[in-house]
N, C-alpha and C positions, 0 to 999 in steps of 0.2 A: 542660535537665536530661537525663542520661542513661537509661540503663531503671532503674538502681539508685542513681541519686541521685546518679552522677560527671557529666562535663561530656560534651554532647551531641556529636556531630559537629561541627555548627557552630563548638561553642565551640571545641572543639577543634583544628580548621582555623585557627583565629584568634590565640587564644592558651595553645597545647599547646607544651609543651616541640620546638620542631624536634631533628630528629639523619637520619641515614642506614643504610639499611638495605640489604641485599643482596637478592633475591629469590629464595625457594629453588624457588617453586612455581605455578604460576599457570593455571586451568582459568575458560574464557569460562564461563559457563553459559546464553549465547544471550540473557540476558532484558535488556532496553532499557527508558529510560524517559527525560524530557526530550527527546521527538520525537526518539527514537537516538541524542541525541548523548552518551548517561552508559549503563554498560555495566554488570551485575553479573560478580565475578569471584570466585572460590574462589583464597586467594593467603595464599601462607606466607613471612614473613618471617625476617630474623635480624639483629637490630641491630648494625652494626660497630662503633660509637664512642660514646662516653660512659659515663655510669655504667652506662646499661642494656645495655650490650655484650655479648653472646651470648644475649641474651634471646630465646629466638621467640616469634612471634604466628604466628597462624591462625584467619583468621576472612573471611565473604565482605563484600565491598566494593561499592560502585557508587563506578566510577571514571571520568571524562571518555576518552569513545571513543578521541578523539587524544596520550591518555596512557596506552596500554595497557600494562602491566608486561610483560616478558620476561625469564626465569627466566634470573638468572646478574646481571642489570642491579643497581646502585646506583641506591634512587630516597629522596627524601625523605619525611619521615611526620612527626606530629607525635602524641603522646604527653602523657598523666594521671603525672606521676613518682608523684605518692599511686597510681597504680593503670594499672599498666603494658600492663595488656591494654584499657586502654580508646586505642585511638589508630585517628588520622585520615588516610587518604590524600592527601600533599601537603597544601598551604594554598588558603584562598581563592579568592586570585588566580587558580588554577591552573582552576576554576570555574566564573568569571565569562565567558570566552567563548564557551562552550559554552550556556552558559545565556542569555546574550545571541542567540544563534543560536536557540536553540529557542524564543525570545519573539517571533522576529522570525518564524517561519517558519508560511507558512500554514497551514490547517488542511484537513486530509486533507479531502475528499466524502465526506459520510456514504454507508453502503450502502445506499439507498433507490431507489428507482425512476426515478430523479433521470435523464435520458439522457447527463450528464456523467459516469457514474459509467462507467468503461470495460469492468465485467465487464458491465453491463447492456446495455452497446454490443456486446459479444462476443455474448452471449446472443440480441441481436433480430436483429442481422448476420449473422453467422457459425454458429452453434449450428444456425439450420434449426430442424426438428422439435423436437430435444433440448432444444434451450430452452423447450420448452411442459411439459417431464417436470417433476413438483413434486418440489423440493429441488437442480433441476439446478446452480445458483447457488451453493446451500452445499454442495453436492460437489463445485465447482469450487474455491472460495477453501477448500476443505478440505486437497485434493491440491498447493495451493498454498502454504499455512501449510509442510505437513509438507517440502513438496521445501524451503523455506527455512530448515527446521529441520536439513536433511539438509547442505545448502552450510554452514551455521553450523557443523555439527559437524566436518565436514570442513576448514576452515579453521582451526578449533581444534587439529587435529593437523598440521596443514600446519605447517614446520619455518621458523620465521621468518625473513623475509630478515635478511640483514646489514643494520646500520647504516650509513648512507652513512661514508666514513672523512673524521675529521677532518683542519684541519690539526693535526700533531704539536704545534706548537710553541703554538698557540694553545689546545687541549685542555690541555696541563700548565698553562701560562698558569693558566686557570681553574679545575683541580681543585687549583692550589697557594691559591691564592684562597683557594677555598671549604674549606680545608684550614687556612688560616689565621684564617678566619671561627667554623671550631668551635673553636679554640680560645679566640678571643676571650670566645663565648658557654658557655665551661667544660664544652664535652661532649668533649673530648678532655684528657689530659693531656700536659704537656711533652714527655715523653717516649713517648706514643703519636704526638703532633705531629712530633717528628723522628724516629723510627721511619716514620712512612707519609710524610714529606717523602720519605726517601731512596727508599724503592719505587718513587715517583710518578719523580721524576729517574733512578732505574736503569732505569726502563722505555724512556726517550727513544733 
């Protein structure tokens, strides 16, 4: 169940009305969880096709690391039709190997006194003296935290590389597909179908 009694995320990912959206906006906000591999994102949408066609959303997201939205991009969502601002980033599928990755992956060394722990190796090695000063450790992983918050933020403004280029012929290929797909499942009509048929083909 959702916070107000629509369909959860989950359910949603599962069986939420599919459709495509454009992305009008997209800010990392640095926070991680499922061992990094799932990202939170501040991310504005605009639905291109079916009933809910020009509808935005805005709302933050945790999204699979290796799925990161970039603004101008067509990505999939799935949607509540009773309640349009309830929708889900992609499906399932999209999930499951990131989450598969972060089940499989060891677990960090606690920060303990532990000699595998390698700030503690910096500290009795390297540090000298400094490492006897109390709190040297959490003044170390402090300045550490913030420089990674600082590459984080930085990276967020860093101007996305291009997408590697497709082949031409195999890209329409598949967005006539998937173009033929929405209409099957009635989130386009006839004549949205051969209206964005012909763009897709005048682009070639």
């Amino acid at each position: 169940m959702g916070l107000f009694g629509g369909m959860s995320e989950e359910e949603l990912r599962t069986s939420g009305t599919p459709t495509t959206a454009r992305v009008v906006y997209v800010d990392d906000t640095g926070k991680r969880r499922q061992n990094a591999t799932e990202a939170k994102v501040k991310i504005q949408l605009k639905i291109d096709s079916g009933a809910a066609r020009g509808r935005e959303l805005d709302q933050p997201k945790w999204v699979p690391v290796t799925q990161m939205p970039h603004v101008g991009e067509t990505v999939q969502i799935r949607f509540d039709p009773d309640h349009v601002d309830d929708w889900a980033w992609g499906d399932s599928a999209m999930y499951e190997p990131a989450r598969a990755s972060a089940q499989s992956a060891p677990a960090a060394p606690a920060a303990t006194g532990d000699p595998a722990d390698p700030m503690v190796e910096f500290i009795q090695n390297a540090a000298g003296p400094w490492g006897q000063m109390p709190g040297f450790k959490q003044m170390i992983e402090t300045a550490m935290e913030a420089n990674q918050a600082y590459v984080s933020s930085a990276e967020a403004w860093a101007p996305a590389a291009p997408p590697p280029a497709a082949q031409p012929t195999q890209d329409t290929a598949a967005r006539l597909k998937r173009l033929d797909q929405l209409l099957e499942q009635g989130l386009v009509t006839a004549d949205e179908h051969r209206e964005l048929r012909q763009k897709i083909i005048d682009e070639i």
